[in-house]
N, C-alpha and C positions, 0 to 999 in steps of 0.2 A: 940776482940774475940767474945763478947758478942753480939758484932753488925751485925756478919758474920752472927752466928747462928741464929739469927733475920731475917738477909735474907735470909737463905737456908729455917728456917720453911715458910716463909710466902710465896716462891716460891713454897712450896710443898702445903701449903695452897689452893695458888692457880692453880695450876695443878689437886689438889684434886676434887677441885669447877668446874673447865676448866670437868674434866673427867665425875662428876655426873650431869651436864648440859647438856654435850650431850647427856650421858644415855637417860634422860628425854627427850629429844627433838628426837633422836629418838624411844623410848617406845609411846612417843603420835601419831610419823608419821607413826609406825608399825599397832597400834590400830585404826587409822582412814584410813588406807589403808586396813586393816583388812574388817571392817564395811562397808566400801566402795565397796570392793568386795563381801562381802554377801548381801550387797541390789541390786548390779547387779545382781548376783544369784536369787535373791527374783523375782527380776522385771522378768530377762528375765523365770525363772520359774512358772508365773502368762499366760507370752506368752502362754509357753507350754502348761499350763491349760487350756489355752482358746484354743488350738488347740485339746485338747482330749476330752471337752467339741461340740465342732463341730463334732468331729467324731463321737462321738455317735449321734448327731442330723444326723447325712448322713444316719448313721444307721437305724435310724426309717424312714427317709423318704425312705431309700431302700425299708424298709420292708411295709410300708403303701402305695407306689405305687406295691409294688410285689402284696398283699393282695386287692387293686381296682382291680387289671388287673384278679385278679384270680377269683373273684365275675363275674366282667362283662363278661368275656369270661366263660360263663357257659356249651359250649357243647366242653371245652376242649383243645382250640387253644388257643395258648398263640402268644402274641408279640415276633418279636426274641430279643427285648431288654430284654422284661422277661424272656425269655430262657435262654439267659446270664446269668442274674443275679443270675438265679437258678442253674446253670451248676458252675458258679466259688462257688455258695456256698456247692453244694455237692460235687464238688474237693476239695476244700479252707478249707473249714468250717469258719463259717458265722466273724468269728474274723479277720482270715484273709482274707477275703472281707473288712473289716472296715481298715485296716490296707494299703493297699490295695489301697484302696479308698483315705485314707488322702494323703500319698506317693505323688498321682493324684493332689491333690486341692492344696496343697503345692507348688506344683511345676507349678501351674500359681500364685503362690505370686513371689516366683527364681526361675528360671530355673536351678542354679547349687544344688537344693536339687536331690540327687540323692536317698536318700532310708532315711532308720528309723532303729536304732539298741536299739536294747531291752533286757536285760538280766531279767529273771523274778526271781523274790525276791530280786533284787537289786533295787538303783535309776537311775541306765544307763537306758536311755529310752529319745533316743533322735532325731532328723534328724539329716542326714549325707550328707556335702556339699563338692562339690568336684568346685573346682577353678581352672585357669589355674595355677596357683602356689602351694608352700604348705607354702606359710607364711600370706596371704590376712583372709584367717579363721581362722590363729592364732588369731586375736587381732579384728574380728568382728562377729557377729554372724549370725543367718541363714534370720535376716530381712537385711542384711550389715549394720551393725549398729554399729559404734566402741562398742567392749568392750573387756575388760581384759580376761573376761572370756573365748572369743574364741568359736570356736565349735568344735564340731566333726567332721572331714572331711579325708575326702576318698585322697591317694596320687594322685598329678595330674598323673603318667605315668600309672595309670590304664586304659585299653584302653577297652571299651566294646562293640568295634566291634568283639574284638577276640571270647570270652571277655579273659582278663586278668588271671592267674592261684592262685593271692594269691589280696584279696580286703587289702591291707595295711593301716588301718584307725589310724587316730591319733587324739588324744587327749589330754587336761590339764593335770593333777596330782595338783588340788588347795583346799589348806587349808579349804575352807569354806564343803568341801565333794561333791561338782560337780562335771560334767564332767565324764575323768576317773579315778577317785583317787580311785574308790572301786576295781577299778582292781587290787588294791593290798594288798588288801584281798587274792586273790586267792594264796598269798603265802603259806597258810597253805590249808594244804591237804583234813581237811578238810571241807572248805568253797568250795573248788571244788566240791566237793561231794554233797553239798549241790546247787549246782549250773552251771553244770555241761554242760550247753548248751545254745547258742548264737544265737538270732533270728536277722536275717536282712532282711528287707521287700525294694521291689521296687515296681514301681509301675506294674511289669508284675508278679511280685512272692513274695511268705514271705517264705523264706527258716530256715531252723532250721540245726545249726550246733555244732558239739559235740566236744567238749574240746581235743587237743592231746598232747598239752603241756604245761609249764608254764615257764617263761625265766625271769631270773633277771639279769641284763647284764650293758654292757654303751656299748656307742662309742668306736669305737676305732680306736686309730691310723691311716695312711694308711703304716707304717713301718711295723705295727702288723702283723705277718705271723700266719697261720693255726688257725685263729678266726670266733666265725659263727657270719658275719653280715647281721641277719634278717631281717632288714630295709631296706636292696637292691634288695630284693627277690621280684618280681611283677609278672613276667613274664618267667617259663620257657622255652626257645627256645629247651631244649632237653627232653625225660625220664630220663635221667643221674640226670642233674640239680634241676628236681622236687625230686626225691629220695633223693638226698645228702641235698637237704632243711628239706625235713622231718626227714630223719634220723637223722643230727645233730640236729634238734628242741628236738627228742626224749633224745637225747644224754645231752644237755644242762636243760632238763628240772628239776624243782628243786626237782621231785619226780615223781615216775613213774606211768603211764595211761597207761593202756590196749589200748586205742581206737587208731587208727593209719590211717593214707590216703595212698593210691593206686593214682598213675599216672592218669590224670586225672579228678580226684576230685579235686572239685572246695575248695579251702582255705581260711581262713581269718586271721587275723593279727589284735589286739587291741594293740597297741601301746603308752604307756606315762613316762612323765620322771618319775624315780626315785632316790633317793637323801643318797642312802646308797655309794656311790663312785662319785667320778666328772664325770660328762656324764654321768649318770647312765638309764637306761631303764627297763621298765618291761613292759612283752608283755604276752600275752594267744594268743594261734593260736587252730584255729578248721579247720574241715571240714565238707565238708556239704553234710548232709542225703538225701540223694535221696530216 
């Protein structure tokens, strides 16, 4: 009897042992995969540095060739390269020439950078890469350079011949606070408020776009009947189709915005997962200010 009990404890013993070894052995693979994604973060965040650092050098050399050309031409005549550059800066204003400008230099590093999204008082502030897939800038970044971290990137079916009625852009949701994890902030009202509009710059415009909803959502089903899935929305072929997008956005959102789109106006879509339900999503959709 004595000898049974001797083997049940030393079997639970060892299941005990068995169950706080894995702990540990996954607690060290959690932590060094942890760290591991924040020095990706670090690194490829160093990138970015070094690309907002160049932008301002463009900047000055804009302004130091605009400032020659206005010295030597003294009786008035400008270059039309300089006329350029003064016409997009009193349309633009001179930021958005900078912005503008990188979008350009960028895009003879990739050619699939197609713009730059920027929320100001956040850390989103990034390029946006558009591939012929939407899985190739999950797991590389905007030099194609494996990494976990991914980019920001534009769905492939947006077509910018048309151009396209809603830019569908997706991004991480990662622990380190990259990417778009601060897009889910915007669950409270308000952080909206406090930030309330979304710049996307290409290289022929820096448009500015105003908040009209906010979505906490997942996937769903294809059994699922009378669901908005926002994720399919790119392109509408009707006015019907663009209205019934907007209004369920309004309908779905987690609290209500004044501001609202008209047939169209051009859309946008910030899309990442969230992790309060399986397939979970959380999206902010704007349009954009003309």
């Amino acid at each position: 009897m004595k000898k049974n009990e001797s083997v049940k404890k030393k079997k639970i013993y060892l299941f005990i042992y068995f169950v706080l070894t894995l702990l540990i052995i996954l607690s060290v693979m959690y932590i060094i995969d942890f760290f591991s994604l924040k020095r990706e973060a670090e690194e490829e965040s160093k990138l970015l540095d070094d690309i907002r650092v160049n932008e301002i050098e463009i900047e000055d050399n804009q302004n130091e060739n605009i400032n020659k050309n206005e010295s030597t031409n003294s009786d008035n005549t400008e270059s039309n390269e300089v006329k350029s550059q003064k016409n997009i800066g009193i349309k633009m204003g001179k930021a958005y020439t900078e912005k503008m400008l990188k979008v350009k230099k960028l895009q003879q590093e990739n050619s699939d950078i197609v713009g730059w999204i920027e929320i100001s008082g956040t850390d989103i502030n990034y390029p946006v890469l558009q591939g012929e897939d939407n899985e190739y800038y999950m797991t590389h970044n905007y030099k194609k350079q494996k990494s976990r971290n991914g980019s920001i990137f534009l769905t492939k079916d947006y077509n910018w011949e048309i151009p396209s009625s809603n830019l569908l852009i997706y991004g991480h949701n990662l622990q380190n606070g990259t990417m778009f994890q601060e897009l889910l902030k915007y669950e409270s009202e308000q952080y909206y408020k406090e930030h309330p509009t979304i710049n996307f710059t290409t290289e022929k415009e820096d448009a500015e776009y105003e908040i009209i909803a906010v979505l906490k959502t997942r996937v769903f089903y294809k059994s699922e009947k009378n669901v908005f899935r926002y994720y399919y929305f790119v392109n509408a072929e009707t006015e019907q189709q663009y209205n019934e997008f907007v209004q369920n956005a309004k309908n779905e959102s987690l609290y209500n915005i004044e501001a609202t789109a008209r047939y169209g106006e051009q859309l946008i879509t910030l899309s990442t997962c969230s992790y309060h339900v399986k397939d979970g999503r959380f999206a902010v959709i704007g349009r954009k200010i003309e």
